[in-house]
N, C-alpha and C positions, 0 to 999 in steps of 0.2 A: 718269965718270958725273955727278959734279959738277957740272962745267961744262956738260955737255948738260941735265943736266935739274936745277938748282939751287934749285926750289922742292919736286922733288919729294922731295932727298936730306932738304933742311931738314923738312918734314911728316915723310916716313919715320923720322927721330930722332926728334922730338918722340912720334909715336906710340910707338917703342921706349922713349921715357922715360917718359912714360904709363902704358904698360901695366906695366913694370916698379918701378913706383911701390908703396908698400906701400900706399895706399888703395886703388889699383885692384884689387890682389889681393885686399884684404879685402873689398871689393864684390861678387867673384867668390866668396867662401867660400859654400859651402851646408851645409844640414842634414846631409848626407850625408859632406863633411868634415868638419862637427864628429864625427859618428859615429865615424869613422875615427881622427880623432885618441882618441879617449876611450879605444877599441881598444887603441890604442898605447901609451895612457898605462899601462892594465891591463898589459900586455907587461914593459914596462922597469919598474913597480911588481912584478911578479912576480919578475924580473932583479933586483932592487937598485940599478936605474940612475935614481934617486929624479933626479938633476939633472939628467940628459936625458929626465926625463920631465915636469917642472915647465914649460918654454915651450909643451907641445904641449897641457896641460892647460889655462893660460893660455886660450891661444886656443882651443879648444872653449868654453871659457865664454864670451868675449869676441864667440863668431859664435853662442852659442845666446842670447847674450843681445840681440844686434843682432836676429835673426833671429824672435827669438821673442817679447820680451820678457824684461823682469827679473824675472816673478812665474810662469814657465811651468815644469812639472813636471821637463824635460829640463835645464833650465838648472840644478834644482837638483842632478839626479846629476852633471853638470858641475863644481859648488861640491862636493860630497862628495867626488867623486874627487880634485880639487884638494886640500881636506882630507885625505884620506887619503894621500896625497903628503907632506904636513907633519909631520903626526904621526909617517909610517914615519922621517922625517928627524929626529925629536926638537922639529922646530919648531913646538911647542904654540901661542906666541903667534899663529900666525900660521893655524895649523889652526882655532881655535874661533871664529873670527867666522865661517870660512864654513863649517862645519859647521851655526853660527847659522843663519845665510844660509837654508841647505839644507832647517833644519829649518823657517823663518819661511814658506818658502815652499810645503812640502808640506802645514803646517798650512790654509793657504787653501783 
């Protein structure tokens, strides 16, 4: 197929690279995934599974804060949940700024 159509094999990659690229994915994130991840995070917080719940919480903040802004209500249950993830881990330092966070922005 190459050889017959060798501009279209070259684009077809490029697109595969593209798409599979982590900006494009994050481009695609919606509110609806963040939802979903937060979901989850509660899940494996519930579990005890506090490290495989820490990337997914991450990114919930990371697309509510693209998505929404840094000062929107959602973004801050986002920061809490992250928070609460820390603390269940013992990791204080790292829980209280976004707790901060959380509370600096419900204050608004």
């Amino acid at each position: 197929m190459s050889r017959t159509y060798p501009r279209f094999t070259r684009a077809a990659l490029a697109l595969c690279v593209a798409l599979a690229s982590p900006s494009w994915v994050a481009a695609q994130d919606t509110l609806d995934d963040a939802y979903r991840l937060d979901q989850r995070v509660f899940q494996l917080l519930q579990q005890g599974k506090y490290a495989q719940a820490v990337p997914l919480s991450q990114r919930a903040v990371t697309i509510r804060k693209r998505l929404l802004g840094a000062s929107h209500p959602d973004v801050a249950t986002s920061l809490n949940n992250l928070a609460d993830l820390y603390r269940a881990m013992a990791a204080y330092a790292q829980a209280e700024p976004l707790y901060r966070q959380a509370l600096e922005i419900d204050r608004k």
